[in-house]
N, C-alpha and C positions, 0 to 999 in steps of 0.2 A: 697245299697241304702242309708242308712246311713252316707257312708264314702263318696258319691254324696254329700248329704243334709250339711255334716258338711264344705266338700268344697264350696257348692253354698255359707251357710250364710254369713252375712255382720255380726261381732258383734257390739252390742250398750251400751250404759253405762246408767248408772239410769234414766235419763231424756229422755233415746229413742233417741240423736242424735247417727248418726255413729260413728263408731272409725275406723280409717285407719288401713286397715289388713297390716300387714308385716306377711314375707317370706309365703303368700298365697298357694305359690305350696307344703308346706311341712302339712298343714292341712287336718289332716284324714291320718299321715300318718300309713303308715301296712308294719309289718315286711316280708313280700314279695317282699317288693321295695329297701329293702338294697342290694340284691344280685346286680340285672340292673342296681342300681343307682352306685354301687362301681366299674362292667364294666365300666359304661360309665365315670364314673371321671379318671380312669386310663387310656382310650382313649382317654379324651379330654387332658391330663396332656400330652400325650407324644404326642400328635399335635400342642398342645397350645404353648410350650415351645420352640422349635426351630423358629414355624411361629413368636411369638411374636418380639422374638430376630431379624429377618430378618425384619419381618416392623418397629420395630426400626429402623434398618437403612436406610431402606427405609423413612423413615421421617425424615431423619436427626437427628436422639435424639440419647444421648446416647444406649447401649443394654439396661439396667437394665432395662427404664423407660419403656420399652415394656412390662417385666413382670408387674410390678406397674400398668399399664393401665389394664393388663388383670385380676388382685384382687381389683381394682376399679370397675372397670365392671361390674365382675362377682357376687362379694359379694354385690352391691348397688341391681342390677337387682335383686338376690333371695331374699334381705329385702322389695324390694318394688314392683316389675313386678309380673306380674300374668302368663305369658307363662311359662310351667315348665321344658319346654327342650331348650330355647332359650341360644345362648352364646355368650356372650359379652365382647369383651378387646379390641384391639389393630387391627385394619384394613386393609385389603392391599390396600383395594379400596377409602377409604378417607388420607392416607398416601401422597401419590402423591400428593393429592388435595391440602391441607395446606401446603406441603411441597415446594411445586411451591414456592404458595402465601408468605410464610411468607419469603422466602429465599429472595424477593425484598426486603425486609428491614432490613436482618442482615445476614452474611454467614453461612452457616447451619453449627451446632456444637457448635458454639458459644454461650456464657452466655447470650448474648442477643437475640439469637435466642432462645434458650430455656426457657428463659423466658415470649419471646410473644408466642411461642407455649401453653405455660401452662397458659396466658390469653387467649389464640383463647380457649381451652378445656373449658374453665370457659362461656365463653360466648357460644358457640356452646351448652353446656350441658344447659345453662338458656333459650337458646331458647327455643332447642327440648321437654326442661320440660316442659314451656310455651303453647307450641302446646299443649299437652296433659292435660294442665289443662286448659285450651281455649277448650280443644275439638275441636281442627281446624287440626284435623288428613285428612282430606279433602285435604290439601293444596298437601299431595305426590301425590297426582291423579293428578297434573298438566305436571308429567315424566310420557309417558304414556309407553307405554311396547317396541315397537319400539327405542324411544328416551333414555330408560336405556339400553337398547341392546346397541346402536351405542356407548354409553356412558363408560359402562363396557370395551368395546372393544377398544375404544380412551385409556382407562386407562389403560388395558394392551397394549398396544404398549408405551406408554409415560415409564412405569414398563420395559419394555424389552430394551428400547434405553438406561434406564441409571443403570442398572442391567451388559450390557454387557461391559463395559470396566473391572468391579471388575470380570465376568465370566471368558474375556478374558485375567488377568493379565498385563492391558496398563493403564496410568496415566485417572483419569474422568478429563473430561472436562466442562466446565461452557455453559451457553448461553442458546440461544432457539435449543429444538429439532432436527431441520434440521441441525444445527451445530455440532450437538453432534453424529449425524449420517455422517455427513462428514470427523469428527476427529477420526470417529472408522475408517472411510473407509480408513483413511490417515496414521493410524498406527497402522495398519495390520501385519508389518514385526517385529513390537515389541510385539507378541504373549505368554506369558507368558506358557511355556506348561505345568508345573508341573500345573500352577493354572488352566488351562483351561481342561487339565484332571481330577480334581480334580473335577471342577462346571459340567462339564459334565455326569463324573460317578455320583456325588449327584443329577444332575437331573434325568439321566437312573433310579437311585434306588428306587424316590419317584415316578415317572410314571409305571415302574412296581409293586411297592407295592400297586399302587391305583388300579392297572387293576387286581391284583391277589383278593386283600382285604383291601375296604377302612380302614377296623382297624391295618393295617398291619403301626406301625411308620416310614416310610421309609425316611420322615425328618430327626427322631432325629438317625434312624441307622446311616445315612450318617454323619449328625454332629459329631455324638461320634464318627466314623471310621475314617473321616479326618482328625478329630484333635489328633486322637493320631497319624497316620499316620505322619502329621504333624511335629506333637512332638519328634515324637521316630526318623525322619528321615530326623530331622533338615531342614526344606524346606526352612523354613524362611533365610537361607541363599543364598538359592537358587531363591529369588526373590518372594517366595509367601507370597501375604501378609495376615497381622492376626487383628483380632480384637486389640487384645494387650492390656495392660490393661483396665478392668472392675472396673468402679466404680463401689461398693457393701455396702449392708447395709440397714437403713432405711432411706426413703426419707426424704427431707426438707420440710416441711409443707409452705404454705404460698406462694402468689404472688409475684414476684422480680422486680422491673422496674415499677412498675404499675403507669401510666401518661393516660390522656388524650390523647394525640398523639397514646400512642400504642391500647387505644382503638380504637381511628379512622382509628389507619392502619387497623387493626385485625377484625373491625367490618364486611367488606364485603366481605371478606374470611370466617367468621363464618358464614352468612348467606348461602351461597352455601354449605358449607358443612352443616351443618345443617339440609338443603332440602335434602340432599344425605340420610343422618342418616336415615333422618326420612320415606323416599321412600324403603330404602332398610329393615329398621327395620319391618315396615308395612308388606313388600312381607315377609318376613323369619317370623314372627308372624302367616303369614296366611299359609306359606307353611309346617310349622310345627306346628301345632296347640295341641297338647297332647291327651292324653286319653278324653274318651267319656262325662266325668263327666267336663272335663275342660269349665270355661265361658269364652271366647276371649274379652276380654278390651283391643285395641291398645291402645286408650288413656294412659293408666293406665303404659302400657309401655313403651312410649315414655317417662313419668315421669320417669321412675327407666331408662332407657340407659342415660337420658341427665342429671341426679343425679353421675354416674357412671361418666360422662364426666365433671363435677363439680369437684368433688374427685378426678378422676387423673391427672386433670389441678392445683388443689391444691399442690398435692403432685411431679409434679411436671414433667409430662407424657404429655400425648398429648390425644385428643379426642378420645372416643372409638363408637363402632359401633358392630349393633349385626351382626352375623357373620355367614351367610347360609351355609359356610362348616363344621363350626365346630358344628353347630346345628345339621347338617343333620349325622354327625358323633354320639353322641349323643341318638339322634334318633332310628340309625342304631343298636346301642350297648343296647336297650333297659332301656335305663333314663327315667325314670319318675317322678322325680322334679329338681326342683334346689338342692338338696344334690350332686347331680353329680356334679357339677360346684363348689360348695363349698369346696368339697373333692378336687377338682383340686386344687383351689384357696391356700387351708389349704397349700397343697403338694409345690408349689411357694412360699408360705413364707418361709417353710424352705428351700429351695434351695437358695432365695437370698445369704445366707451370706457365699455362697460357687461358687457366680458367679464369684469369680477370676479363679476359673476354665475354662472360657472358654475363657483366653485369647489366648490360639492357634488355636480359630476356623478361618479355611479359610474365605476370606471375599467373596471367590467364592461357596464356601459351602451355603453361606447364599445367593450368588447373581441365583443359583441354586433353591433354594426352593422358591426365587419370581418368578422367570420367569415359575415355572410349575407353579405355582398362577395364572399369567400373563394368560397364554394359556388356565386355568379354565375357565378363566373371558370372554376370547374371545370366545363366542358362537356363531361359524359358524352356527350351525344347525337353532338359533334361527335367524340369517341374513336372511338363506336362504327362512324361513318361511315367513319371514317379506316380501321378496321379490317377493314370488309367492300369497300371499295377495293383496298388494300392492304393484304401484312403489312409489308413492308417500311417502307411508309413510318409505318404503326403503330408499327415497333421502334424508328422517329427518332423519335417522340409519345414514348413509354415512356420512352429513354435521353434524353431532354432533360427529363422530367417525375422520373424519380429523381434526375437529376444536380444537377440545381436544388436541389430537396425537401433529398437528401444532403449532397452536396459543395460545391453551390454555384451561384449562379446565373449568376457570371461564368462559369464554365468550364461549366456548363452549357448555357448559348447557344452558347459556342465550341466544345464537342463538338458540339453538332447540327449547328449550319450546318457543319462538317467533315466529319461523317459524309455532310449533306446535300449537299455541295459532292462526295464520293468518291463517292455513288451516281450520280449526274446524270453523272460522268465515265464511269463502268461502264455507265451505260444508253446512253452517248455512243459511247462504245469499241464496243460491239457491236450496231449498229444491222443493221435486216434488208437483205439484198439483195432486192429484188422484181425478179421476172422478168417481163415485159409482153406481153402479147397483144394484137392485135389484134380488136376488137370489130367483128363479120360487117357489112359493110355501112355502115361508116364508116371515118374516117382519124382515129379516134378511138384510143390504147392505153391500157390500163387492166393493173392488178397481175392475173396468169393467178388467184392466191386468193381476191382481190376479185370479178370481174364473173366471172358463171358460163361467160356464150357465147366469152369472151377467147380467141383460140389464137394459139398462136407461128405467125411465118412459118417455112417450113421452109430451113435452113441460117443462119437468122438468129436473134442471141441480141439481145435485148434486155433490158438492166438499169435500175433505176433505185436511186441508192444517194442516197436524200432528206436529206442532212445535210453538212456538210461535210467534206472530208478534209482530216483533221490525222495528228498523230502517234500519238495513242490509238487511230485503229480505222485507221492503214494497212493493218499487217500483216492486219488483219479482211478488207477488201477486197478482198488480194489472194488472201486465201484461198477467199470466198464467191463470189468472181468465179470461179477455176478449181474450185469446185465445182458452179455452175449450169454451164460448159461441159462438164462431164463428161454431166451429166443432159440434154444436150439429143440428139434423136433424129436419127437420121441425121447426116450430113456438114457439119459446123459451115463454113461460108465468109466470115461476120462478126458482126463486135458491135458493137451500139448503146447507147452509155451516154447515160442519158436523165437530165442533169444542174441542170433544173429547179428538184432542191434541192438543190443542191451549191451553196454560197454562197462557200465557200472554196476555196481546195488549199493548205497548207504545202509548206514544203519537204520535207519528212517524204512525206507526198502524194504531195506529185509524185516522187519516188523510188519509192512504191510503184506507181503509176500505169505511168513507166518501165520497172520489172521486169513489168508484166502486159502489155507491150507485146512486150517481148523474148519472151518467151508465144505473144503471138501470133504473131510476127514467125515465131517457129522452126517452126510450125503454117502458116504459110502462111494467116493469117485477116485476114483486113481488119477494119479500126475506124474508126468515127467519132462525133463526140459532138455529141447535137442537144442547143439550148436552152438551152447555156451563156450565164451571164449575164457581164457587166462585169468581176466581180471574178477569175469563173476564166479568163475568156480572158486577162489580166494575168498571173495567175499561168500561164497555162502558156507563155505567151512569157515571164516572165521565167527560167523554169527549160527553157526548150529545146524543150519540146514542142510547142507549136504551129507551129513548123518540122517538125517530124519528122512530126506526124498529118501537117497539110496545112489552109490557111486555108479550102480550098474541101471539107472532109471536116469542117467543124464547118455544121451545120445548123438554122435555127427549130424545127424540127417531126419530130417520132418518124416520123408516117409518109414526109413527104419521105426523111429519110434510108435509109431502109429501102428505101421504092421507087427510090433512085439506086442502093443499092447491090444490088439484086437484078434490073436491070432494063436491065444490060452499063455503068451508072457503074461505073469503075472504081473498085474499093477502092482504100485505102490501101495501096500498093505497102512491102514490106518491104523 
């Protein structure tokens, strides 16, 4: 209880304001957590380490800056994040992203691509901090689960088209996607086999070490086995190509290039990634959440990954992003703070100034360990679900996953969340009218389609329209309101709009509200509205109506209203 209570607190300084906690997950710590926490940092080390190196290249950056992003990451995140299993470096799923974008303005590798890379990290990392000290962590609910499926899976297929010339040992080619899949299909007869056996067996290794035991390194076996392979068996003469020299040592501190221009290139590529960051950070926060004592502040974490992305754009790395496998890796090995990560991080420093070592890794070793990346990411099962759900929201899966793949992955986020933003509006615009009945033996009402024994009172219509009224489903309302009065039996005398979930009214609304008044008014039907909350009684005094109903014709309760108005309360007088 204690080592709870010491966790919950916030400390304060003499005057009672707060003081900002740093490394939160290691408070209250108990010498029972060195053992988990020393597993899990020697599993994250021997995951961390070859992934990192392979989204390096997968982003165009030199190797090195992949580890640099992952002790950026990692050490910002345990000084300032609150999630205490969360891991943070170098991405596969934002790699592609920037790497697209930024390669429009300088050819990847290059001193000036790597320097608007290390601007894009600086601004992507000020946004995503920005979210979280805005508190507008709201904003990843706009990717809904569908649209990160289709999205994931765009990703990996965009991962797999340009992973497989370096798999298959044939020159990469430049251009859009469709090209790139043309020029594999075109030279096929120039198959490199030592390399392609090579990317092949490191992918068999890391597939079966994941099916035997996620903590099984089956990365960095393959790594370390190639490249001696490599080494000892001279390949590199034989056409396989190597990393080759590694720049090694400590990073150069500071932004290189820094113009106006390169922020205008960089600035709308940082925002999409950014959104990615902060969607995926969110999910891996919520899907790994710690021990029972743990408080979840995404906020707080978005602060420490996009602080993390500040620092490795600094130094000279590319944006980082927290990272669901290697959290769940973590996890799995029983971590319970950030000391696991730390312990990795420490382990990475000193490795840098012996990463001349890995100049004979295969480049198909590394194009091996993204493509099983790649095929993580593509979740069939979660398609399939998506599918027998929904078609529609499958067709947002589908048209975000080719638009990616195809066109792009900027515009392919911003098609979906469009499309997905124009359905949610169409499912918004025509919501149901429920007509309510009376349940035998209570002053209970419930939907007549819902509860079977439900019946109308007779001369009395009761509706319930659960959403608000704006401008998209006015005209809806006034239509499906003068269609339940046509159907109801005998001699209609009044109606009860049962506004419960009517959160709103526009002005739009209340105009149509208005005309269903004058409706009733010319019919001779009385109205009243029970269970109006706060916001709509504002809204219909500020637009007129709540003079015209009548203050004592708005009601708590369906059945009160019902029984005044059938029971010689006078209706609302036309």
């Amino acid at each position: 209880m204690m080592t709870a209570m010491a966790q919950a607190r916030t400390p304060t300084d003499r005057d009672g304001s707060r003081i900002p906690e740093v490394f939160s997950s290691l408070r209250g710590y108990q010498a029972s957590w060195a053992g988990p926490d020393a597993i899990a940092g020697v599993t994250l080390l021997v995951i961390a380490v070859p992934e990192q190196i392979a989204t390096s290249r997968l982003a165009g950056m030199p190797p090195i800056t992949g580890l640099y992003a992952f002790v950026a990451g990692t050490v910002l995140f345990a000084l300032v994040g609150r999630n205490p299993r969360m891991s943070v470096g170098a991405d596969s799923t934002i790699a592609p992203l920037f790497a697209l974008g930024v390669a429009q303005f300088a050819p990847a590798g290059t001193p000036r691509y790597v320097a608007l890379v290390g601007l894009l990290a600086v601004l992507v990392g000020a946004l995503v901090a920005a979210v979280g000290l805005l508190r507008l962590g709201w904003l990843a609910e706009f990717l809904s689960a569908p649209i990160i499926t289709g999205f994931l899976a765009g990703i990996a297929v965009v991962i797999v088209i340009h992973q497989l010339p370096d798999l298959l040992g044939i020159p990469s080619s430049s251009g859009s996607n469709l090209h790139r899949v043309g020029y594999i299909a075109t030279h096929l007869d120039g198959v490199n086999g030592w390399s392609a056996g090579i990317g092949v067996a490191v992918l068999a290794a890391v597939v079966g070490a994941e099916r035997v035991d996620r903590r099984i390194p089956g990365a960095l076996v393959g790594l370390l086995a190639s490249t001696i392979v490599v080494a000892a068996a001279g390949l590199r003469g034989h056409g396989v190509a190597v990393l080759g020299h590694v720049v090694h040592g400590a990073p150069r501190w500071g932004l290189a290039g820094l113009s106006w221009s390169a922020v205008r290139d960089t600035a709308p590529i940082a925002g999409v990634v950014a959104l990615v960051v902060i969607s995926q950070s969110a999910a891996t926060a919520r899907a790994f959440p710690g021990s029972a004592e743990y408080q979840e502040d995404t906020n707080r974490d978005f602060v420490a990954v996009g602080a993390g992305s500040i620092v490795a754009g600094l130094a000279g790395a590319f944006p980082v992003n927290a990272s669901p496998p290697r959290t769940a890796a973590v996890a799995s090995a029983g971590g319970r703070s950030q000391a696991a990560g730390l312990g990795a991080a420490a382990a990475v420093v000193l490795l840098v100034p012996a990463a001349r070592l890995l100049t004979d890794v295969p480049v198909a070793t590394l194009a091996g360990v993204l493509i099983f990346v790649a095929a993580r990411i593509f979740r069939v099962g979660d398609l399939v679900a998506v599918l027998r759900f929904d078609y529609v929201e499958f067709a947002l899966a589908v048209v975000t996953l080719l638009t990616v793949a195809l066109v792009g992955v900027e515009q392919g986020i911003g098609v979906a969340v469009g499309l997905a933003i124009l359905d949610r509006t169409r499912l918004s615009a025509r919501p149901q009218l429920h007509v309510l009945g009376r349940i035998p033996g209570t002053t209970s009402w419930a939907p007549l389609s819902g509860v079977e024994h439900a019946a109308q009172v007779p001369g009395v219509l009761v509706v319930l329209f659960a959403t608000p009224l704006w401008y998209a489903n006015a005209v809806h309302f006034r239509a499906e309101l003068q269609t339940a009065r046509l159907r109801v039996a005998g001699t209609l005398h009044a109606v009860v709009l049962d506004a419960i979930g009517m959160s709103d009214i526009d002005y739009t609304g209340a105009k149509a509200l208005a005309e269903a008044l004058d409706d009733l008014d010319e019919q001779q039907i009385g109205f009243a509205i029970a269970r109006a909350g706060e916001h709509v009684r504002v809204s219909l005094e500020r637009s007129g109506l709540l003079a015209r109903i009548g203050e004592d014709h708005l009601y708590p309760a369906v059945d009160e209203a019902v029984t005044a108005l059938t029971a010689g309360g006078a209706p609302r007088q036309p």
